[in-house]
LUMTITOR-887839 format. One record per residue (C-alpha): x, y, z; residue in three letters; residue number from 1. Coordinates in Angstrom, 2 decimals. Example, Ala and Ser with C-alpha at 12.3 -4.5 7.8 and 13.67 -1.06 7.14 Angstrom:
<nodes>
12.30/-4.50/7.80/ALA/1
13.67/-1.06/7.14/SER/2
</nodes>
This chain:
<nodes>
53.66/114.31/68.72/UNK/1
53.19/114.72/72.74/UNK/2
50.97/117.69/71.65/UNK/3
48.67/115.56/68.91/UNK/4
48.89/112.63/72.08/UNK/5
47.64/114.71/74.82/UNK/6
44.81/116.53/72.77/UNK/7
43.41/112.97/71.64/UNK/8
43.61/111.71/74.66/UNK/9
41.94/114.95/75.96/UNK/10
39.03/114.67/74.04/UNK/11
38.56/110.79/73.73/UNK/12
38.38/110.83/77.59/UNK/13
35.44/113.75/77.23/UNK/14
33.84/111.40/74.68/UNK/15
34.31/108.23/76.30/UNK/16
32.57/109.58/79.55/UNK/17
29.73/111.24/78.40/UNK/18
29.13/107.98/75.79/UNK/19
29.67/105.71/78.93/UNK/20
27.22/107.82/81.12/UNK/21
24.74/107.78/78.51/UNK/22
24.44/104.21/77.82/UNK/23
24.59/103.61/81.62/UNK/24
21.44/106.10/81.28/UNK/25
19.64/103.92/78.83/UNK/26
20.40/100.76/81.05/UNK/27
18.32/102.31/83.75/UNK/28
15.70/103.10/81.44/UNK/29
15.68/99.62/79.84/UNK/30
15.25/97.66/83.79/UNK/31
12.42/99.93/84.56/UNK/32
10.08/99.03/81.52/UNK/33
11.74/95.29/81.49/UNK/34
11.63/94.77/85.07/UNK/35
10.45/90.52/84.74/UNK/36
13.63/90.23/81.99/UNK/37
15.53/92.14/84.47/UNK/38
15.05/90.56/87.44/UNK/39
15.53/86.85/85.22/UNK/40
19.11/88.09/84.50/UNK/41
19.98/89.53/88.19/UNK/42
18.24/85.96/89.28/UNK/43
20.64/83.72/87.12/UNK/44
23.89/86.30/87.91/UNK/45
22.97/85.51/91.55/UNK/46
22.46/81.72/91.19/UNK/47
25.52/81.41/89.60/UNK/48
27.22/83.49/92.11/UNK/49
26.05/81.50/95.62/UNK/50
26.24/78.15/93.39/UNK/51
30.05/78.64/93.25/UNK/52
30.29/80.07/96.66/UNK/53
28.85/77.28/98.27/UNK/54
30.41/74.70/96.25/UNK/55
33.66/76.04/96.87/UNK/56
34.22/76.53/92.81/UNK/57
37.55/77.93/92.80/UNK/58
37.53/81.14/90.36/UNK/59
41.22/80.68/89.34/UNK/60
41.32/77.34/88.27/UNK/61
38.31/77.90/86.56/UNK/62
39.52/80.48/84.27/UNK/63
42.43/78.69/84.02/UNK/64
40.49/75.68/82.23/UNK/65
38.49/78.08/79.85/UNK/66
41.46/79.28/78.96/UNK/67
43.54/75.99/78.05/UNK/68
39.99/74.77/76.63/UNK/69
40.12/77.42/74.54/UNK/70
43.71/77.52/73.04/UNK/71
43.59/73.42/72.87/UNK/72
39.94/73.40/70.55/UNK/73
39.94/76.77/69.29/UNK/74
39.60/76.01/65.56/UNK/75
36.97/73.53/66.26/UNK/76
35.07/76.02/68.52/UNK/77
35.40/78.87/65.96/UNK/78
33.99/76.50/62.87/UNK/79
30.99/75.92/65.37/UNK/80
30.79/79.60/66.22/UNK/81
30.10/80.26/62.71/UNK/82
28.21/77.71/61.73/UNK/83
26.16/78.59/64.97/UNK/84
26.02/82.18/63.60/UNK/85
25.26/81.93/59.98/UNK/86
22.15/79.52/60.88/UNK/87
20.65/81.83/63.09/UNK/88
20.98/84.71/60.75/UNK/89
19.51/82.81/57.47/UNK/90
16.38/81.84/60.15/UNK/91
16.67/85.67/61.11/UNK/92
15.81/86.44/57.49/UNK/93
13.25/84.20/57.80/UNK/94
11.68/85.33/61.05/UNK/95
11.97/89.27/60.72/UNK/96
12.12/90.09/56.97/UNK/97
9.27/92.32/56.26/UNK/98
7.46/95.87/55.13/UNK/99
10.48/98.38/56.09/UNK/100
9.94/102.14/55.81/UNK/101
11.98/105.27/55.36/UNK/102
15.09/105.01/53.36/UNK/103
15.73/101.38/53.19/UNK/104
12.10/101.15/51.82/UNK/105
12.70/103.72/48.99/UNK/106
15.55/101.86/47.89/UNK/107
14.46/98.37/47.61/UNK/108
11.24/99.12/45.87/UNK/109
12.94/101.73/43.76/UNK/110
15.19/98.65/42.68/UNK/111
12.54/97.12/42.10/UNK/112
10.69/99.81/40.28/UNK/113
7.83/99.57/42.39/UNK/114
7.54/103.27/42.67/UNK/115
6.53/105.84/39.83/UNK/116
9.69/106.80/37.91/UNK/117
9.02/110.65/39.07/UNK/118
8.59/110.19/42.32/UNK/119
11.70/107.97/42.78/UNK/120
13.98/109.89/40.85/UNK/121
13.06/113.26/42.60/UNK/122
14.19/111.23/46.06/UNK/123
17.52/110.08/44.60/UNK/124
18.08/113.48/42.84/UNK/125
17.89/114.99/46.53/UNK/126
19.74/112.53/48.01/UNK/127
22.58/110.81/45.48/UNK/128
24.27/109.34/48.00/UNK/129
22.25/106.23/47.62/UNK/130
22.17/105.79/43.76/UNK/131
25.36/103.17/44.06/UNK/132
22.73/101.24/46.45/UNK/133
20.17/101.28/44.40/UNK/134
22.20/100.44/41.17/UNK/135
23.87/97.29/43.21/UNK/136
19.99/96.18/44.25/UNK/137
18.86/96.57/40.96/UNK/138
21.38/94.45/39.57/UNK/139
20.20/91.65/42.05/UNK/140
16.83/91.92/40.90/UNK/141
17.51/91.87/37.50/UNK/142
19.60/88.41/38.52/UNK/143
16.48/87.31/40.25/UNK/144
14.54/87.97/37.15/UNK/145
16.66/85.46/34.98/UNK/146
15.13/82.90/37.32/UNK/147
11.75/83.31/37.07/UNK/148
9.01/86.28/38.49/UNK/149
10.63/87.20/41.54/UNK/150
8.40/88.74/44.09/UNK/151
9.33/91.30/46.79/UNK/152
9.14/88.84/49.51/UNK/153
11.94/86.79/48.05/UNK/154
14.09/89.83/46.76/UNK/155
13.35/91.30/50.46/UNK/156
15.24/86.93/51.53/UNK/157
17.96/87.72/49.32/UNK/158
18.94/91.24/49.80/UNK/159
18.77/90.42/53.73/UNK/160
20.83/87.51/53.38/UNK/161
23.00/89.15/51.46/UNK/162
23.52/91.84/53.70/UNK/163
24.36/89.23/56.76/UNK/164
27.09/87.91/54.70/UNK/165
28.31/91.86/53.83/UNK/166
28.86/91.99/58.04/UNK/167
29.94/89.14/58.26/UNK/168
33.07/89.11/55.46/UNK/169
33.97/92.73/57.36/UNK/170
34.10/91.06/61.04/UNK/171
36.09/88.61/58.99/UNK/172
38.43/90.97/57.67/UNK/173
38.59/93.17/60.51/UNK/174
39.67/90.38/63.08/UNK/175
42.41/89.06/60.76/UNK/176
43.45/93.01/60.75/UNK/177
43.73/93.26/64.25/UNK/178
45.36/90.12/64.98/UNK/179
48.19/91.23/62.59/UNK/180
48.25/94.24/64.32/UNK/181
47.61/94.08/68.03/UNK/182
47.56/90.47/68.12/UNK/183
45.53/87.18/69.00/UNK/184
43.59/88.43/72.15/UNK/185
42.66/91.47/70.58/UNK/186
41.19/89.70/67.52/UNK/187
39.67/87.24/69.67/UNK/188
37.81/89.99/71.44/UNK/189
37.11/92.07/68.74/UNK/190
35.54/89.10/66.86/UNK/191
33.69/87.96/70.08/UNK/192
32.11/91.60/70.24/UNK/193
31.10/91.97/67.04/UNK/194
29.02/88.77/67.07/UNK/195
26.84/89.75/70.17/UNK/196
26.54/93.15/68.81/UNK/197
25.88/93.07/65.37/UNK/198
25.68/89.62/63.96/UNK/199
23.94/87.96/65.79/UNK/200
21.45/91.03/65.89/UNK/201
18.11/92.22/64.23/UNK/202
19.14/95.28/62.14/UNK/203
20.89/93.14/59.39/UNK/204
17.60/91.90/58.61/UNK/205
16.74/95.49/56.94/UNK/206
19.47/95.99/53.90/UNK/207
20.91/99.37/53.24/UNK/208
24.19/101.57/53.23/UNK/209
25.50/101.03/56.41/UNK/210
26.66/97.37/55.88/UNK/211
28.61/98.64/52.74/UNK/212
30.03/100.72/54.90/UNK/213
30.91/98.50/57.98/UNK/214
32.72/96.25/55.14/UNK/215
34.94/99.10/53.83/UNK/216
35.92/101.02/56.69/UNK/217
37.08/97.10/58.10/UNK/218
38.91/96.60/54.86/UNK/219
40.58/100.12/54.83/UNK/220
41.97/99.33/58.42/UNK/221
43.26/96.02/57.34/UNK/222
44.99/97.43/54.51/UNK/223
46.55/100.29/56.72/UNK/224
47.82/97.30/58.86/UNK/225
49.40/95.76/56.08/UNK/226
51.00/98.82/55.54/UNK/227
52.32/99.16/59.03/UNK/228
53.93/95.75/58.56/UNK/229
56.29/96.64/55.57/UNK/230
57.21/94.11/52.97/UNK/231
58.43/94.30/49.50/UNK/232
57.88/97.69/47.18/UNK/233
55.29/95.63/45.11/UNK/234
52.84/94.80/48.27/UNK/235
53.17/98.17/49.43/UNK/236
51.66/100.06/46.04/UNK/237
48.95/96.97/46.02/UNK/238
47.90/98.17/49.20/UNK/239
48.15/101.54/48.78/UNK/240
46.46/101.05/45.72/UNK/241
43.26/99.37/47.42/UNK/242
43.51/102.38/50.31/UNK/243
42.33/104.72/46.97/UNK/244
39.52/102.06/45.49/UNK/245
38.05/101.39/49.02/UNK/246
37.94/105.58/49.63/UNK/247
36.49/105.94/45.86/UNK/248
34.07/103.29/47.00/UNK/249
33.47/104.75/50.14/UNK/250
33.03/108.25/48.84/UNK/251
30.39/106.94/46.75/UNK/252
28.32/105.30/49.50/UNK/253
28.92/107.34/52.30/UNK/254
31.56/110.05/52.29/UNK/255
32.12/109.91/55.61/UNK/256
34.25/107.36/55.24/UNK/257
36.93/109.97/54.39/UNK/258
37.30/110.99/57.70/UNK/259
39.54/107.91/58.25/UNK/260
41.44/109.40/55.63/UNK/261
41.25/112.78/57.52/UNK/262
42.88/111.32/60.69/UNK/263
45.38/109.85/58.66/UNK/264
46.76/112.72/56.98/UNK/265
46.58/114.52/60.12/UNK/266
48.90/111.79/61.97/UNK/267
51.08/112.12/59.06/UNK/268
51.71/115.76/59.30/UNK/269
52.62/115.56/62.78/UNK/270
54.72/112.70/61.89/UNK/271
56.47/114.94/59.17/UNK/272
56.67/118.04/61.59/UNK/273
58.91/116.12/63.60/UNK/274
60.73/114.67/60.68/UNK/275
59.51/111.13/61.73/UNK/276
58.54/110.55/57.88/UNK/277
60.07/112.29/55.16/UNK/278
57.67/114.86/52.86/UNK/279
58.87/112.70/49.66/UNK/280
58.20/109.40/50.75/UNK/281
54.29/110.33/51.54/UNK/282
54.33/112.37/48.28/UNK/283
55.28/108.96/46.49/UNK/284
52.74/106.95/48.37/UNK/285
50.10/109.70/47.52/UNK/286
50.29/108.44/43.68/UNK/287
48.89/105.06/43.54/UNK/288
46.06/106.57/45.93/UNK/289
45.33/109.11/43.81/UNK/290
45.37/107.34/40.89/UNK/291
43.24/104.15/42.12/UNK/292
40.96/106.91/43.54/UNK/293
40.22/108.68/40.36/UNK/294
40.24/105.50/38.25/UNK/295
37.56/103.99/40.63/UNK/296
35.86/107.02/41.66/UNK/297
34.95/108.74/38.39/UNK/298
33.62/105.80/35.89/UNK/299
31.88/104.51/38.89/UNK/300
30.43/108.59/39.31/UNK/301
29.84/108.89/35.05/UNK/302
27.83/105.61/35.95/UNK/303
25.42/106.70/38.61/UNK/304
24.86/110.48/36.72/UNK/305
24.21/108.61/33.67/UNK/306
22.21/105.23/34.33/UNK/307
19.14/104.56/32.50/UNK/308
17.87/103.12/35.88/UNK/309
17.34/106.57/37.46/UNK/310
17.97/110.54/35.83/UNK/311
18.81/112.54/38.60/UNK/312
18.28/116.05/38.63/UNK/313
21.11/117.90/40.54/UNK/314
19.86/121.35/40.51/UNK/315
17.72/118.97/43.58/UNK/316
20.30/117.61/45.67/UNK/317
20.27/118.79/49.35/UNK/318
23.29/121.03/50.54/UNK/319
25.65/119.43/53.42/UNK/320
24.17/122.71/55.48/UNK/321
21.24/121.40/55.29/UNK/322
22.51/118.23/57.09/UNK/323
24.66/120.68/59.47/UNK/324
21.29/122.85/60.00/UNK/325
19.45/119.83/60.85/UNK/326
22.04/118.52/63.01/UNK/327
21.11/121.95/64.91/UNK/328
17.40/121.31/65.57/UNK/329
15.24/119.65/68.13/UNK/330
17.26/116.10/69.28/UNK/331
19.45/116.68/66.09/UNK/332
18.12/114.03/63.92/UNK/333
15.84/114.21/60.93/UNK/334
13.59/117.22/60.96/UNK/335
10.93/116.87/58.30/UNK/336
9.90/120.57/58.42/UNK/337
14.00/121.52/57.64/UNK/338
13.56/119.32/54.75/UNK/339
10.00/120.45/53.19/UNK/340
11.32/123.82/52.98/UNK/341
14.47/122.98/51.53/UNK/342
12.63/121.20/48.87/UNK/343
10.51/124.07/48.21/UNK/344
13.19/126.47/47.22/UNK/345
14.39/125.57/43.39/UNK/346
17.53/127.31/43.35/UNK/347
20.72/125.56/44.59/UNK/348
21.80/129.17/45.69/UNK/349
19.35/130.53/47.67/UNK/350
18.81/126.61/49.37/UNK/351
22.44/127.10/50.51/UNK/352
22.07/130.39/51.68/UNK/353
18.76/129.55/53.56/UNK/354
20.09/126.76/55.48/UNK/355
23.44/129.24/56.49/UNK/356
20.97/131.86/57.79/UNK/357
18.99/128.50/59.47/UNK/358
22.33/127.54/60.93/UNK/359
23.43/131.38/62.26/UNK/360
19.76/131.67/63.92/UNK/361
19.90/128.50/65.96/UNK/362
23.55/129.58/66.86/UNK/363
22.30/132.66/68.39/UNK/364
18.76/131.09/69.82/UNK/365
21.23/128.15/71.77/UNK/366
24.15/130.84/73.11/UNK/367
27.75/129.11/73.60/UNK/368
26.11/127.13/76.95/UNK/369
23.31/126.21/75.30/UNK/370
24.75/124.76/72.05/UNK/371
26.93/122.95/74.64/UNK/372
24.53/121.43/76.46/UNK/373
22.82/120.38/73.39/UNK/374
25.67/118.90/71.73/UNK/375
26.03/116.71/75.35/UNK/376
22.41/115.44/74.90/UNK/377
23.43/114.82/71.17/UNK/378
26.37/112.63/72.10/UNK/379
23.92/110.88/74.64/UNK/380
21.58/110.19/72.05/UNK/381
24.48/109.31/69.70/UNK/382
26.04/106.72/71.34/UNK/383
23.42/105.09/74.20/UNK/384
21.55/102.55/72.27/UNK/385
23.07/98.95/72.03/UNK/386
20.92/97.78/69.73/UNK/387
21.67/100.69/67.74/UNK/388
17.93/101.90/66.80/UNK/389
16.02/98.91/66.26/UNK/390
12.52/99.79/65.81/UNK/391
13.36/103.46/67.62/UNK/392
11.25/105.24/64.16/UNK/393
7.92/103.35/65.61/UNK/394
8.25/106.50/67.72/UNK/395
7.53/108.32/64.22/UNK/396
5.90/105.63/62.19/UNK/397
5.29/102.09/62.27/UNK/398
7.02/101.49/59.22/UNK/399
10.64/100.89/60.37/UNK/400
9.71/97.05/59.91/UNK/401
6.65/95.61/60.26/UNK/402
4.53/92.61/58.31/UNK/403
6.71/89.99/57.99/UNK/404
6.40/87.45/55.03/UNK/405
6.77/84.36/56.62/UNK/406
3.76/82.84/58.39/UNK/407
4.84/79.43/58.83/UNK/408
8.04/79.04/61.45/UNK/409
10.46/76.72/62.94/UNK/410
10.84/76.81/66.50/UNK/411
14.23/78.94/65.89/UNK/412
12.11/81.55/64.30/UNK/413
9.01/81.43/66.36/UNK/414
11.95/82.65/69.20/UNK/415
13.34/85.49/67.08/UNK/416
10.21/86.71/66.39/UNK/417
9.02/86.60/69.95/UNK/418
11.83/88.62/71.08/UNK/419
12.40/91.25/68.39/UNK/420
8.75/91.75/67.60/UNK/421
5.56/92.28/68.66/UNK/422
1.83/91.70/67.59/UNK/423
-0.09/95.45/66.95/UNK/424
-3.26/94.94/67.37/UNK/425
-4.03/97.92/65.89/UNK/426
-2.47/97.12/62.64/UNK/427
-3.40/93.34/62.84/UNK/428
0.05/92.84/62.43/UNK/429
3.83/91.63/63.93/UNK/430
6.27/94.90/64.00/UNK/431
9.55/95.44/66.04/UNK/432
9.67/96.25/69.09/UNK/433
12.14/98.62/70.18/UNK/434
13.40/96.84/73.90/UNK/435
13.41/93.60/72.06/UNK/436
10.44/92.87/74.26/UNK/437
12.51/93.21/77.73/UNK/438
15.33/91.35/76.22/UNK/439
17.33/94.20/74.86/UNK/440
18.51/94.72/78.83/UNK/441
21.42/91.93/78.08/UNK/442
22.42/93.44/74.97/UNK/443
23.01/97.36/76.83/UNK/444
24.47/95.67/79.48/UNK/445
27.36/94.34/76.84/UNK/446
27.54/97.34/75.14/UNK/447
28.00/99.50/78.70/UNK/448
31.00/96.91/78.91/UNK/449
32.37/98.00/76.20/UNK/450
32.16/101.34/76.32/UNK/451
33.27/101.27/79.60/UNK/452
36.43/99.87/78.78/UNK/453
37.39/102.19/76.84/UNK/454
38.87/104.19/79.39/UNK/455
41.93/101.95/79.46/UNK/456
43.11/103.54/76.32/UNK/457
42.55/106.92/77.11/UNK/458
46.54/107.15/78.30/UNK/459
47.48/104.58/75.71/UNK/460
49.68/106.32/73.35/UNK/461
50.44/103.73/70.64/UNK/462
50.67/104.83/67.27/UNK/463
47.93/102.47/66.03/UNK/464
45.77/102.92/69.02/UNK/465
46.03/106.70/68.46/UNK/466
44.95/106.38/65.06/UNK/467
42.17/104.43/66.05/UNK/468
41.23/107.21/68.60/UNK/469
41.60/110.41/66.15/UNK/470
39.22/108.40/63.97/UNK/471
37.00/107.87/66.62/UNK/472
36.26/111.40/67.41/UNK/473
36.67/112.36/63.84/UNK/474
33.28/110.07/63.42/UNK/475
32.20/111.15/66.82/UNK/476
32.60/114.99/65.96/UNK/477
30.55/114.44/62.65/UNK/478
27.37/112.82/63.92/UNK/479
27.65/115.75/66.80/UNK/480
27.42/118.66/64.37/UNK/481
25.42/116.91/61.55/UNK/482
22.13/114.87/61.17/UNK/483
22.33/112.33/64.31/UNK/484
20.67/111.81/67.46/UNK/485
20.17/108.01/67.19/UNK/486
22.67/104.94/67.99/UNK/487
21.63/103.60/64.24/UNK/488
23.79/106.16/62.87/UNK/489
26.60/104.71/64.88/UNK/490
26.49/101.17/63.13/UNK/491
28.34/102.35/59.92/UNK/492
31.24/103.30/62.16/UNK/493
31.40/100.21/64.57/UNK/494
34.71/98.82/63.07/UNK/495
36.48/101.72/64.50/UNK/496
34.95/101.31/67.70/UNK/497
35.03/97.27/68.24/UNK/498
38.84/97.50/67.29/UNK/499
38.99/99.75/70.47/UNK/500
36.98/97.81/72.51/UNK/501
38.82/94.50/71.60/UNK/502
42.42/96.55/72.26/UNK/503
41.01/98.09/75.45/UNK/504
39.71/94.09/76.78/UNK/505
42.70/92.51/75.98/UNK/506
44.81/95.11/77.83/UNK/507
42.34/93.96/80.81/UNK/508
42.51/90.50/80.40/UNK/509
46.39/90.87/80.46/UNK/510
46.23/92.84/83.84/UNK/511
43.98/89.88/85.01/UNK/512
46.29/87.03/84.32/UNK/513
48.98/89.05/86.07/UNK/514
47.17/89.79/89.10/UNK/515
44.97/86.35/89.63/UNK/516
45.91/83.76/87.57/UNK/517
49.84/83.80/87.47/UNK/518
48.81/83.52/91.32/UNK/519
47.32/79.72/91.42/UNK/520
</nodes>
């Protein structure tokens, strides 16, 4: 295991300081075009600062209030949390919901069959992936329908709303998973992270895969933590059992969720090399996995391949070197040129080997330093953004989310749309605005906090944290050498990173109790 340790911790610290550099990066950027936001936040930090200093506002007994405030009211201050939370999101809905482009777009209209059959099931045909989506969003329509004429404004309410609530029950589940396993700090920062970051943050307002995803990578790590904690045979299979749906699940919506599956096997090898586990008792956990896999993961797959809501033609579907190839070109995110000629080659075949010769030729053009120094822009690009892409396609098209339906607003609303929008005058309409209209210099400041933290764990070598790592880079490694180049891609794998974040703070906060406060 010392070998497994030291090459995760190896190659977390190489990730963690080029991520951390990156972000730091896009901090800079953010104070130079949002210098009067800026200079409002360095003006309160400083206020704060000489008010305390000149009042004599001992730091120590301060903290040492929070705290007992804290631990004395802290069911009554989490019920107002999410109370707090789940208003401003429904007003969110409200505020933002609106015209959205690329592949959220497709989906909810193809839901709603809004586009010509052809044309929609040519899309899905190339990219199946999102057929489970679309079958879930047409079955909400179809709901909506039994109520009246629903119109795309309200289905746009609901599937929003919905998709809040989808974030929301995985923070949920991921916090109780990490106060079972690392305990109540580590929950409580965890939780506290995820609510700045994501829900209390624009990009729920646009529904699609990644939510789905959030929720089951958070309930696959609680249900390895139940693991981890033992119990009676019975528990054990019912986990193990849900390990299999969640992956089938998973698979279907994103297979990239396998790669927790990935670093999981691989701990276990290691684990069996040195005769830690025993080769028959992970052979006998393997069957209700398999079996809840296949169970869940074929009907669900007969389903999508044989819906009378879209025929898909697979002779269509896009090649994962054609993702890899992509990854490969210009900032390595979608490359629209890769994909038009992909399209225009019929046979499965020849599209394969076309994107292998693609992939050789921009081996060669890059050289081993060049492909380096590409892949360390990549991880830049990656991982910098903390509000994970919000409106960063406006750079393409102004159809990541513009036109919202609601004209008449509530104060709360009139606020969220004045900081996550602006008016185009071009377009005679509101669209969002990628720096959250100078705003979005508070949120990268969090998120530099918490990537920065991360190097606390990078000599950590608990078996749990370790897992967490190896999954970390197993994500990390994916969006490096496949389509990427943006923070949105990150969102689907946030679990993995706020459980880190929320170990790594605790471990700090425990360091700072030692040092100051055990010193009053």
């Amino acid at each position: 295991m010392k070998f497994l340790n030291r090459t995760i911790n190896f190659f977390f610290c190489l990730i963690v300081i080029v991520s951390a550099l990156g972000c730091i990066m896009k901090l800079g950027e953010l104070l130079k075009v949002s210098a009067p936001s800026a200079a409002l936040m360095m003006l309160i930090i400083i206020s704060v600062v000489a008010f305390c200093y000149v009042n004599r506002i001992d730091v120590k007994s301060v903290t040492v209030k929070v705290n007992n405030l804290f631990s004395k009211y802290n069911r009554l201050m989490a019920m107002i949390l999410i109370l707090v939370t789940l208003v401003w999101q429904w007003n969110m809905v409200y505020a933002l919901a609106g015209h959205s482009g690329w592949d959220p777009g497709v989906v909810t209209l193809s839901a709603m069959a809004k586009h010509s059959k052809e044309w929609f099931e040519i899309y899905f045909s190339e990219y199946p992936n999102n057929i489970l989506l679309l079958l879930l969003d047409h079955s909400i329509w179809q709901s909506l329908e039994n109520f009246g004429t629903p119109t795309y404004r309200n289905f746009m309410y609901v599937l929003g709303i919905l998709n809040y609530l989808v974030y929301d029950l995985a923070m949920l589940l991921l916090t109780i998973g990490m106060h079972c396993t690392f305990g109540k700090l580590a929950a409580w920062f965890t939780g506290i992270v995820g609510l700045i970051l994501i829900l209390v943050s624009p990009v729920g307002v646009i529904p699609y895969s990644d939510s789905l995803t959030f929720l089951v990578i958070s309930a696959i790590l609680l249900h390895l933590t139940y693991l981890t904690k033992g119990g009676v045979r019975w528990k054990k299979w019912l986990n193990l059992m849900w390990l299999g749906i969640l992956a089938a699940f998973g698979c279907l919506i994103k297979p990239t969720v396998l790669i927790l599956f990935i670093a999981l096997v691989i701990l276990i090898a290691f684990k069996v090399g040195n005769k830690q586990l025993r080769l028959q008792n992970v052979a006998k956990a393997m069957i209700p996995v398999i079996i809840s896999f296949g169970c869940t993961y074929l009907p669900l797959h007969h389903y999508e391949l044989n819906s009378e809501v879209v025929k898909i033609d697979a002779k269509k579907k896009m090649p994962m070197n054609h993702f890899l190839a992509m990854g490969m070109s210009k900032d390595g995110g979608y490359n629209l040129t890769d994909f038009e000629k992909n399209v225009a080659i019929k046979d499965p075949k020849q599209r394969s080997n076309y994107n292998n010769e693609l992939i050789k030729q921009r081996l060669k053009r890059f050289g081993i330093s060049g492909y380096l120094k590409f892949l360390l822009s990549k991880q830049i690009n990656n991982t910098a953004d903390g509000t994970f892409g919000w409106a960063q396609e406006r750079q393409v098209t102004n159809d990541y989310l513009a036109g919202p339906f609601t004209t008449h607003l509530n104060l709360l609303q009139k606020l969220q749309r004045k900081i996550y929008m602006n008016f185009d005058n071009q377009k005679q309409q509101f669209v969002a605005n990628e720096t959250w209209n100078g705003k979005a210099v508070l949120i990268q400041l969090i998120w530099v906090i918490c990537l920065v933290s991360l190097f606390w764990l990078i000599r950590i070598e608990d078996e749990q944290v370790q897992l967490l790592k190896l999954i970390f880079l197993g994500f990390s490694a994916f969006l490096l050498f496949f389509e990427g180049g943006r923070s949105r891609y990150l969102i689907q794998f946030l679990p993995v990173i706020f459980a880190l974040v929320g170990v790594a703070l605790a471990i700090l906060e425990d360091k700072y109790k030692k040092i100051v406060v055990k010193e009053k």
